[in-house]
N, C-alpha and C positions, 0 to 999 in steps of 0.2 A: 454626505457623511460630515459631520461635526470636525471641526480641528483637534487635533490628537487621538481622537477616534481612532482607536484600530479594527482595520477590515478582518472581517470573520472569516476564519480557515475551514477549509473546507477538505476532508478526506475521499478517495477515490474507493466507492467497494464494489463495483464493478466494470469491465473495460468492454466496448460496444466494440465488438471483432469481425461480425460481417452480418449483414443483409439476410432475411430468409423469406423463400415465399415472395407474394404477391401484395401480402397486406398491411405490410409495415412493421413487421416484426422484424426484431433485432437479436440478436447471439452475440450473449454475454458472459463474459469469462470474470467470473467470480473472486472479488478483490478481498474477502469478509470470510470470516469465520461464523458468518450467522446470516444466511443464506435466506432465512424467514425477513430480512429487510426486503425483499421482495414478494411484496405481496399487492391486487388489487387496491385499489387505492392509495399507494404510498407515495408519498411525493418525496422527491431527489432534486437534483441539478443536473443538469448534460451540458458538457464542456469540457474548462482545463479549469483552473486553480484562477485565470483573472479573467473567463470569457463564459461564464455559466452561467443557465438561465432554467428555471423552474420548469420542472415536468411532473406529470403526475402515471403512475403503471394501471393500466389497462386491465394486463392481462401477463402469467406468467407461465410457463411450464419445461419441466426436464428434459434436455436435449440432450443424449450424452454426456460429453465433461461440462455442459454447458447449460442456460437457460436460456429459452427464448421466452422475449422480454416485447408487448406491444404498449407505446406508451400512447395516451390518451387524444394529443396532436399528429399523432405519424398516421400515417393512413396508407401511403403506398411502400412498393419498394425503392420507387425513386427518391423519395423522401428519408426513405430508412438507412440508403445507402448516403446520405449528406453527411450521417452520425459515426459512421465507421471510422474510430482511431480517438473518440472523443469516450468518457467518464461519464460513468454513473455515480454523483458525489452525496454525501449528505454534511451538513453542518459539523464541526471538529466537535462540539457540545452533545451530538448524539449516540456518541460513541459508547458503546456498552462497556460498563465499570471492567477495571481488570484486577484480578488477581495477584498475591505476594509475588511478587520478583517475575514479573510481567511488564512488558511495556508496549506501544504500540511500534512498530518499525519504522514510521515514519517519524519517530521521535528518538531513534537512534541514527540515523544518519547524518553525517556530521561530527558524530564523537570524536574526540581526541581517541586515541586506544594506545594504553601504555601494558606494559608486565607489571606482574607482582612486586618484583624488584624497582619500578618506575624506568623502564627502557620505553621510549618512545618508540611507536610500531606505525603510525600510520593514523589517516582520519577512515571512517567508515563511510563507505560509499553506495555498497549496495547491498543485497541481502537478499540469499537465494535459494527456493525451497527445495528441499532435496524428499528423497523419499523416507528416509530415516530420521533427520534435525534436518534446520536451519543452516545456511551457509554464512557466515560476515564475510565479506570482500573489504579488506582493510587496502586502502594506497598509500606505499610507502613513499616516502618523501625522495626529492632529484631524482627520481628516475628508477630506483629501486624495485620498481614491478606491483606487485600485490602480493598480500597475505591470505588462505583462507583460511578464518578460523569458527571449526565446531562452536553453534550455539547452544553450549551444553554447560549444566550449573558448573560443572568442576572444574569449567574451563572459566567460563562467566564469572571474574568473582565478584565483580561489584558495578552498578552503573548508576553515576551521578547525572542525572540529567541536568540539575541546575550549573555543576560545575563544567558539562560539556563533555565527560570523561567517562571510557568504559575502561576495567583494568581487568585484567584475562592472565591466565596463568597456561603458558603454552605447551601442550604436549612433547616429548621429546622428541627431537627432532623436525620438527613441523616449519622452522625456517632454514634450514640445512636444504 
């Protein structure tokens, strides 16, 4: 890589959870909202974020809440079980366009998160799908614990990615 060259990010849309079988198939717990990125012929990354190296899918099919996943190198399950705890990634660039007042989650964590009024709340740390919305897990600052706040528009009022900042309007009661 070139000097100043920045290295190419890479997102996680599925997590290799365990071993199936005899023939090198993998059970994958779906990171994506577009699940058709798994198809025959698709090439990915298997790893982490600075340890990934090209793979191509074999073969894919519905497993419960899950896919089993054969990629075109794995052949046993001695092999399949090497990949358990490691990403299925694709390039940050192929991420499918999003929508008004949309953003991807891994492009919120980090946020500064203030209120409407500008009260500092906490950075965003993680974010948790519930069966209804979206969870933010805000950390508050020294020691103050956590905040969750509904990812919901009314709550959501605005998110500057460039400035680093979400600003949220809190339901009553909700730091009490």
């Amino acid at each position: 890589m070139a000097e100043g060259e920045e290295r190419p990010h890479f997102v996680a849309v599925g997590s290799i959870t365990g071993a199936h079988g005899i023939r090198g198939e993998v059970k994958v717990q779906l990171l994506t909202d577009y699940p058709e990125r798994f198809r025959p012929g698709a090439k990915m990354l298997v790893g982490t974020e600075g340890t990934a190296r090209p793979i191509e899918i074999a073969t894919v099919r519905q497993h419960h809440q899950s896919l089993l996943v054969r990629l075109v190198t794995v052949d046993s399950r001695d092999a399949a079980e090497t990949l358990v705890g490691l990403f299925l990634m694709i390039p940050e660039d192929q991420l499918m366009p999003l929508g008004e007042h949309e953003n991807y989650a891994h492009d919120l964590l980090g946020l500064r998160v203030e209120t409407s009024d500008g009260r500092y709340l906490g950075q965003l740390t993680d974010l948790l799908a519930t069966g209804a919305n979206d969870v933010y897990v805000v950390s508050r600052p020294e020691g103050q614990g956590e905040v969750l706040i509904p990812a919901l528009r009314d709550v959501v009022q605005a998110v500057d990615l460039s400035a680093g900042l979400m600003v949220v309007s809190l339901p009553d009661g909700l730091l009490e």
